[in-house]
C-alpha positions, 0 to 999 in steps of 0.5 A, a space after each residue: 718615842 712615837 705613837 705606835 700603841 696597842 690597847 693595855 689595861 690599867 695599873 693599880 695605881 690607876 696610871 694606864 700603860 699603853 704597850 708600844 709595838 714595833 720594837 724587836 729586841 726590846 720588851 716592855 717598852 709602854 706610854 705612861 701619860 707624855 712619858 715613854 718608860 722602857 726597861 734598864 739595859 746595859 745602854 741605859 747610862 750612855 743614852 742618858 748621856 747622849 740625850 742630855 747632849 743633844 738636849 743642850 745643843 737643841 737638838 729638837 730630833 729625839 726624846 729627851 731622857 727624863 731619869 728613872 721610874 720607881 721600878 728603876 726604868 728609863 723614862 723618856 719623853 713621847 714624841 708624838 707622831 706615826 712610825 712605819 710598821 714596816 720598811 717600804 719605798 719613800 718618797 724623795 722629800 721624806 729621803 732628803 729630810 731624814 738625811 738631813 735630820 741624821 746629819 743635823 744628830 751627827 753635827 750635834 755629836 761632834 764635840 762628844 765623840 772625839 773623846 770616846 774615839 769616834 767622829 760623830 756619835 752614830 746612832 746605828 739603827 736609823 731605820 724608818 721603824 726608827 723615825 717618827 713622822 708627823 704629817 708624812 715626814 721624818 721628824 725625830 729618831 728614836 730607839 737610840 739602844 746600839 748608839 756608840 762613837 764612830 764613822 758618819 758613813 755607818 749610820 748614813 750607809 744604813 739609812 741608804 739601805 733602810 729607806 732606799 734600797 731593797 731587793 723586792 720588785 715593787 720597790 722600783 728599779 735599781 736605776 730608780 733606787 741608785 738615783 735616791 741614794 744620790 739624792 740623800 748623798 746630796 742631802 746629807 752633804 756627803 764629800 766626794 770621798 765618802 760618796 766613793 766608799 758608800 755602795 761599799 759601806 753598804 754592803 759592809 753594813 748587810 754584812 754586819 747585820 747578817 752576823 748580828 742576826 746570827 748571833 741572835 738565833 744562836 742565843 737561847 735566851 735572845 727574845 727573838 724567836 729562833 725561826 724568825 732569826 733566821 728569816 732575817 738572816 736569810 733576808 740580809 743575805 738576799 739584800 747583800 747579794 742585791 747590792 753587790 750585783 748592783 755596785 756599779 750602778 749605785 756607783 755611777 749614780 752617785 759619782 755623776 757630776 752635778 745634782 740628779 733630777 728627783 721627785 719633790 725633793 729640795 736637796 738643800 745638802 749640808 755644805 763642807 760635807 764629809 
């Protein structure tokens, strides 16, 4: 878990809780000292499971789950370093290393997932309020609540939108942000046939938060308040209706032959890619 903290007082006992912003859906998450104590939740067993995993493989990306506290919460280990407060325009090299970071969690999945009926454990949200930096590069995820077995193409048509993509004017041109997803395509060492399906995998992706959202502002007892619901269900809609005006031209960029020019990135892709 990162460094995105907020003053708190002490406990009794005398151990100082620093609440961790950012977070939407999960409340109560604080640092305890080098430790990162977040509520039990019905994912809890699970991401145990997975962080142990990825522990034995040396995943290095990711806290490491530490058991539980004496209030019954999960505690995990701090991964220090900053996380963005908010999405916005990254550059090539930070793009290409959060694809490969994403694919080296993938690859370090591969023997779990079969068995619980996907290819690779995604780990759904890995946006950049989900990454953490250190020294202006991506260096672990965190927040691993909706991980589950799936296809590799969910979490890397997620993080095509999260880091590249968006509908607002000072994010580039659409030319610009097609030209980025190629270069995270090739990072990650995405296959011809998972390129081909990814602008649509994306629109699949806005779908699937738009309903998510909706589900969200009609619970009463969500922890989101309802108008702010329904400012994200607004927002999906316009990213949506951006994607799919915008296809063909994510579509060229990244069925063009050979490696597009980027800005600093070395695109060192994972070869034999899907």
């Amino acid at each position: 878990m990162p460094d995105r903290t907020e003053p708190s007082p002490q406990l009794p006992c005398g151990d100082a809780e620093q609440p961790l912003a950012g977070g939407r859906l999960t409340a109560g998450v604080v640092r305890v000292g080098d430790t990162v104590r977040r509520p039990a939740s019905p994912a809890s067993e699970f991401v145990a499971r997975l962080l142990a995993h990825l522990a034995g493989k040396g995943f290095d990306g990711c806290p490491r789950h530490l058991g539980r506290d004496q209030l019954g919460r999960d505690m995990l280990s701090f991964v220090p370093g900053h996380v963005p407060p908010r999405w916005q325009r990254f550059t090539d090299d930070q793009v290409c290393r959060a694809a490969r970071l994403l694919r080296r969690l993938h690859d370090a999945t591969r023997d779990l997932a079969p068995a619980l009926g996907g290819e690779v454990i995604c780990h759904h949200d890995p946006g950049p309020n989900n990454t953490v930096f250190r020294d202006g590069q991506p260096v672990a995820f965190i927040d691993f609540d909706f991980a589950a077995p799936g296809d590799p193409l969910e979490d890397v048509s997620y993080l095509a939108w999260s880091w590249c993509v968006s509908s607002r004017p000072d994010r580039g041109p659409v030319t610009e942000q097609a030209r980025q997803v190629r270069a995270l395509a090739d990072a990650y060492g995405l296959g011809p046939a998972h390129r081909e399906r990814l602008p649509a995998a994306i629109g699949d992706r806005l779908r699937r938060n738009e309903a998510f959202w909706r589900d969200v502002q009609d619970d009463p007892a969500a922890s989101v308040p309802r108008a702010r619901s329904a400012e994200l269900v607004a927002w999906t809609r316009r990213e949506l209706a951006y994607i799919e005006a915008s296809r063909e031209v994510f579509v060229a960029a990244l069925s063009a032959p050979g490696r597009l020019p980027t800005d600093r990135c070395v695109c060192r892709g994972v070869r034999n890619g899907h």
